[in-house]
N, C-alpha and C positions, 0 to 999 in steps of 0.2 A: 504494500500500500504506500502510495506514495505522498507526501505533504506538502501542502502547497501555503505561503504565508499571505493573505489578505490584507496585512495592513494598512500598504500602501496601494492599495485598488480604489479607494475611493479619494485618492489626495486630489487636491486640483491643481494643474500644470500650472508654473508662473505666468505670468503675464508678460515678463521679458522675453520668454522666448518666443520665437516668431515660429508661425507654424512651416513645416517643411514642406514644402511642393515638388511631388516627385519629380523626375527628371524627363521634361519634354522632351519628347523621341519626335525627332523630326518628320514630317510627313513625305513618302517616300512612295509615289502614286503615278504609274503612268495615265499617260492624254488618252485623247480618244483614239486616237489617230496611232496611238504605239498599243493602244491593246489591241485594234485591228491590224495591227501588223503581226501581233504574236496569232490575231485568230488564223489570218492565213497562214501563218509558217507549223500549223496543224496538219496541212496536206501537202507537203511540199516534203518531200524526199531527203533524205540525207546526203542524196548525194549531189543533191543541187547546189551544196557550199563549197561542194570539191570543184576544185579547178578539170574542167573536161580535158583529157587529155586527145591525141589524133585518133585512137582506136575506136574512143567513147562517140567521137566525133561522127567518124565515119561509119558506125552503126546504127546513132541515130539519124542520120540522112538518110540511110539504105531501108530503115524499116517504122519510117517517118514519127520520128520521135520529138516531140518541142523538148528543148532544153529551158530548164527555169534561167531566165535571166534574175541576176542583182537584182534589187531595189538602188533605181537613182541615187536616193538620199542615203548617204554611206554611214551616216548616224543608224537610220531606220533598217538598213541593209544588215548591223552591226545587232542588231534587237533580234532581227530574224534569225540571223546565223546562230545566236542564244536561246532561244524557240527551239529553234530544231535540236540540239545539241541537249538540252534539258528532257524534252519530250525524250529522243533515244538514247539517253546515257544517264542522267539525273544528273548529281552533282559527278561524277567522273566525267569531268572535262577537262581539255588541258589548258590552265591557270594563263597561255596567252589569249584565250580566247576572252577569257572576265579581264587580262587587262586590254581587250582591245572594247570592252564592252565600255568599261571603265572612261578609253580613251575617248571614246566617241562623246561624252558628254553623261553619261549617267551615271547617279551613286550606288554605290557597290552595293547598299539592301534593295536594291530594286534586283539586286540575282535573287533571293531568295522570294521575291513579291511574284518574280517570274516562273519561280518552280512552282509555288503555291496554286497561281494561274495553270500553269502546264500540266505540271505534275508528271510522273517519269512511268511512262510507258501508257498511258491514260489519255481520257479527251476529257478535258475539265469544262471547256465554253458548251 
């Protein structure tokens, strides 16, 4: 049995001290426009981040295959390549890839906002 001492359960905290305010976590939220980029990089291939090489090339002309082009916006292009990479690896990615995610303009919790979204091996939208 264990004992517990009451006496100071009903004190009342000084008045000097200021109450503490936990610590604002910053908000860490993609736009509209970057979660529609993560929804499309839900059907988009993995191997559409790989560079085609001639062989890939000349297969898909022979047996009329689109290749996924980039996204323009090498930011938005940089979210996708994250997408796919989460969806078929989870966090087993290799660490240039978060710092090119990184580099492109976005804060490092927004990997983990992405996996949440993605989720690894799953359709989460």
């Amino acid at each position: 049995m264990a004992y517990r001492q009451f006496d100071d359960a009903w004190a009342i905290p000084a008045l000097d001290d200021p109450p503490v305010a936990p610590a604002a976590r910053p908000q860490c939220r993609f736009s509209e426009t970057e979660l529609r980029v993560l929804h499309l990089s839900r059907r988009d291939p993995l191997t559409s981040i790989m560079p085609a090489g001639p062989v890939r090339r000349m297969i898909g002309r022979l047996l009329g295959l689109a290749q996924a082009a980039p996204l323009a916006d090498p930011r938005l292009e940089s979210l996708r390549r994250l997408g796919i990479l989460l969806r078929e690896r989870g966090y087993a990615i290799a660490p240039s890839e978060i710092d090119r995610f990184v580099a492109a303009g976005f804060p490092l919790a927004l990997v983990d906002e992405a996996y949440r979204l993605i989720g690894h091996g799953r359709r989460r939208f």
